[in-house]
N, C-alpha and C positions, 0 to 999 in steps of 0.2 A: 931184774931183767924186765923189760919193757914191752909190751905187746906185741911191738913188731921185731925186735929180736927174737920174741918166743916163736913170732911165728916164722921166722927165718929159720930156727933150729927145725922146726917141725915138717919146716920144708924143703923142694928136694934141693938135693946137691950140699946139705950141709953133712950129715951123717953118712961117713963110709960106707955104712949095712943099708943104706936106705936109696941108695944112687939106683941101685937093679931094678928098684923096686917102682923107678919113677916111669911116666908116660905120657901123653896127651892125649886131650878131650877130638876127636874127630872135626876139622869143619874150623872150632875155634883156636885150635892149638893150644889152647890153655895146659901148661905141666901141671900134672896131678899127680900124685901119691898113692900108687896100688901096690900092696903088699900081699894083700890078702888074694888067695888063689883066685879067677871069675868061677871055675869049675865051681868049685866047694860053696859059693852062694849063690848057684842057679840050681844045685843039686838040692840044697836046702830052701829054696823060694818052692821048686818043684812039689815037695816032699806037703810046705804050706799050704800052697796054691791048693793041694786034692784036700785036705782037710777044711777049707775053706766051703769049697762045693761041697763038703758034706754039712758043715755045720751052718751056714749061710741058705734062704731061702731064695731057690735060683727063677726067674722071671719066665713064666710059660710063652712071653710074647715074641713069638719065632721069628715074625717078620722084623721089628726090629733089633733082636740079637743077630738077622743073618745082614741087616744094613750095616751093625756095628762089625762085621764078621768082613764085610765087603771093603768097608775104608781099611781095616785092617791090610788085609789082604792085598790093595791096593798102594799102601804106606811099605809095606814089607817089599815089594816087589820094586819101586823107586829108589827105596834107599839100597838094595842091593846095586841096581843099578846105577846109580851115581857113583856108588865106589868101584866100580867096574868101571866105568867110565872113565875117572879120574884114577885108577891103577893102584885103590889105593885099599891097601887090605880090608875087609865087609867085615865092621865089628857085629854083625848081626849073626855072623857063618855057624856058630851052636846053636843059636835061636831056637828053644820049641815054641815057638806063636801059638796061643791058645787065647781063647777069650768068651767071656762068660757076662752075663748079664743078673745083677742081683736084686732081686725085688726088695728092694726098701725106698720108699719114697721120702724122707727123713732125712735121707745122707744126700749130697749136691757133692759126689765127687767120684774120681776114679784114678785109676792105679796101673803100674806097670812092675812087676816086678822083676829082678833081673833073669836073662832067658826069654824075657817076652809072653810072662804071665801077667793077661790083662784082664782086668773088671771093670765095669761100669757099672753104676746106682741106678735105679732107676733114678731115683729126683733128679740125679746128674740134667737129663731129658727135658725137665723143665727149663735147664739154663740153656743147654746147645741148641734145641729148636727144629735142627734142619741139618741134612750132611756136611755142610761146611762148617759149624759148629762143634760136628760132632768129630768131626774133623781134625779140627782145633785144638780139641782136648784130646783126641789120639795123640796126635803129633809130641805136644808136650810129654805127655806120661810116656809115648817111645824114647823121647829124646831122652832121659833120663836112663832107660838102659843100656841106650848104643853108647851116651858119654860115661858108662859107667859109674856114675853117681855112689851108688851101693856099694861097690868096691870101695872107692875113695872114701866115701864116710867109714866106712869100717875100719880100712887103713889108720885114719887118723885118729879114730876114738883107741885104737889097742897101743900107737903113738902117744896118747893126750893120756893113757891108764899109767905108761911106764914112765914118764915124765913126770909126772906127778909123784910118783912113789920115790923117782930123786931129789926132784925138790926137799921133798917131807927128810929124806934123809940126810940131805945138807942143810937143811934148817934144821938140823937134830930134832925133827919130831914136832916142829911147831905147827903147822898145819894140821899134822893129829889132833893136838891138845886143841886149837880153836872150836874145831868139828865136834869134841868132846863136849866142850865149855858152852858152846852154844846150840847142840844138839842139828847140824845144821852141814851139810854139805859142801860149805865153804868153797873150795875148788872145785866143786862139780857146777854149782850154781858162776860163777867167775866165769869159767869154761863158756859154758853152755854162752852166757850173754856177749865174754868177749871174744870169742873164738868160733864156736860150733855154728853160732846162731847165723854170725854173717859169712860163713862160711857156706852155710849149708841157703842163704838167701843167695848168694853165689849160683849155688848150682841151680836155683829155682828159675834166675833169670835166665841163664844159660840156656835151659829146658825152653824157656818162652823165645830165645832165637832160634834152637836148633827145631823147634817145633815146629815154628814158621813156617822154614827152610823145609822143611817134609812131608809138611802140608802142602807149600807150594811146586813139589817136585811131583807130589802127586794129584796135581791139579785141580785141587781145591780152591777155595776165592778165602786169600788168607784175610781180606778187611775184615772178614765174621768174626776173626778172634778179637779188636775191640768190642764187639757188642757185646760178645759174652763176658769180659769183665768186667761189661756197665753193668750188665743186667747180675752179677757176682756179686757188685759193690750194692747195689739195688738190695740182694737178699738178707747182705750180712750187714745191713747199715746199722752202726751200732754197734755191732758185736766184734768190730775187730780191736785185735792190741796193740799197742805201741809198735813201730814196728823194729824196734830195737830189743823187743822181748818177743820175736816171731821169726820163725824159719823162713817163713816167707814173704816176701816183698808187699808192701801195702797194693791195694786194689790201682789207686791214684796212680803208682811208680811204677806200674805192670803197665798202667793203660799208655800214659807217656812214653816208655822203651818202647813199644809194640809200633804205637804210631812212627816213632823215630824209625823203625825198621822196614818197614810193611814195605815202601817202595824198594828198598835196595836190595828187597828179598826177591819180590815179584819181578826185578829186572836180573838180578843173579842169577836163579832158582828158579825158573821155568818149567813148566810141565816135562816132566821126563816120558812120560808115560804115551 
């Protein structure tokens, strides 16, 4: 079976049991694959998230957790409103919005988990610079929760676990025995580079349209988001991988899509607010 029949079976409308389970990304329509309850991974991101703040050291600098508190807050309240607007159900409506600042200078990153549990690094700060920036990279790490992200990767990895276990058993076991013979994950490592990897770059770039689009509803100056991948490719020069062995889009192919968007976002996507 050839990669893109696999990915055909994998995807929806091929399997009877897996048609209920299908839906679309907000904004881009993209069909995705949720199987998995949203309840049961906002209960268990929630449950993270406080172990997080316990075991993480949290950033005494108020002023800037209540800016970051502010875009938040601000993002939250657009994107309700555009789906009001457009009639179109608020994938945000469980939402508990929280957001925490973690002092480590070391990490240049930040996070949303589903429910709308957010973090931000300090070092993140050195790349954003200034509220449109910081902006920038709200936008992105929301978009990932309202297009359900989480969901679908989960969906399709307990998809990619039982497929797998068929294969292995119409090859009577051969898969087993390579995994054995060569000490080696065979399938998982397959997986991961032909499957997960540009799958899950998928959802990366995704995140970097609909981030756009959230940022500029909440009337932010979305041109900030090139600079932050200059100054991104700036940090990690060097250090990035292939980007065929990467989750996520190389720095170059982020900056390129962004540019290609930036107008059509800013004329769509207008300040809601």
């Amino acid at each position: 079976m050839n990669r893109r029949k696999f990915l055909n079976v994998l995807g929806c409308g091929c399997w009877g049991y897996m048609v209920a389970g299908c839906g679309s990304v907000p904004i881009t329509e993209r069909r995705q694959l949720k199987l998995i309850p949203e309840s049961k991974l906002n209960a268990q991101a929630a449950m993270l998230y406080e172990k997080i703040k316990e075991k993480e050291t949290l950033s005494k600098d108020t002023a800037k957790l209540n800016e970051i508190k502010e875009i938040g807050k601000r993002m939250e309240d657009s994107i309700s409103k555009y789906f009001d607007l457009k009639k179109i159900p608020d994938p945000t409506t469980n939402f508990q919005w929280e957001y925490i600042l973690i002092d480590n200078k070391k990490v240049k990153n930040a996070w949303c988990m589903p429910g709308g549990k957010i973090a931000f690094y300090t070092g993140m700060l050195e790349v954003t610079k200034n509220k449109n920036g910081l902006a920038a990279v709200m936008g992105h790490e929301v978009a990932h929760a309202v297009a359900k992200h989480s969901v679908e990767r989960a969906s399709r990895t307990a998809v990619l676990r039982t497929s797998t276990q068929l294969v292995d058993i119409f090859t009577g076991g051969k898969l087993s025995q390579v995994n054995r013979t060569t000490g080696m994950d065979t399938v998982g490592l397959l997986s991961q580079l032909g499957i997960m990897n540009p799958f899950t770059r998928k959802q990366e770039s995704e995140a970097d349209y609909l981030g756009l689009i959230f940022s500029s509803l909440s009337g932010y100056d979305v041109r900030e988001t090139v600079k932050i991948w200059e100054r991104m490719k700036e940090a990690n020069k060097g250090k990035e991988p292939p980007e065929f062995m990467s989750t996520h889009p190389s720095s170059d192919r982020r900056i390129e899509n962004i540019n290609d968007w930036i107008n059509e976002v800013r004329l769509d996507y207008p300040p809601i607010l």
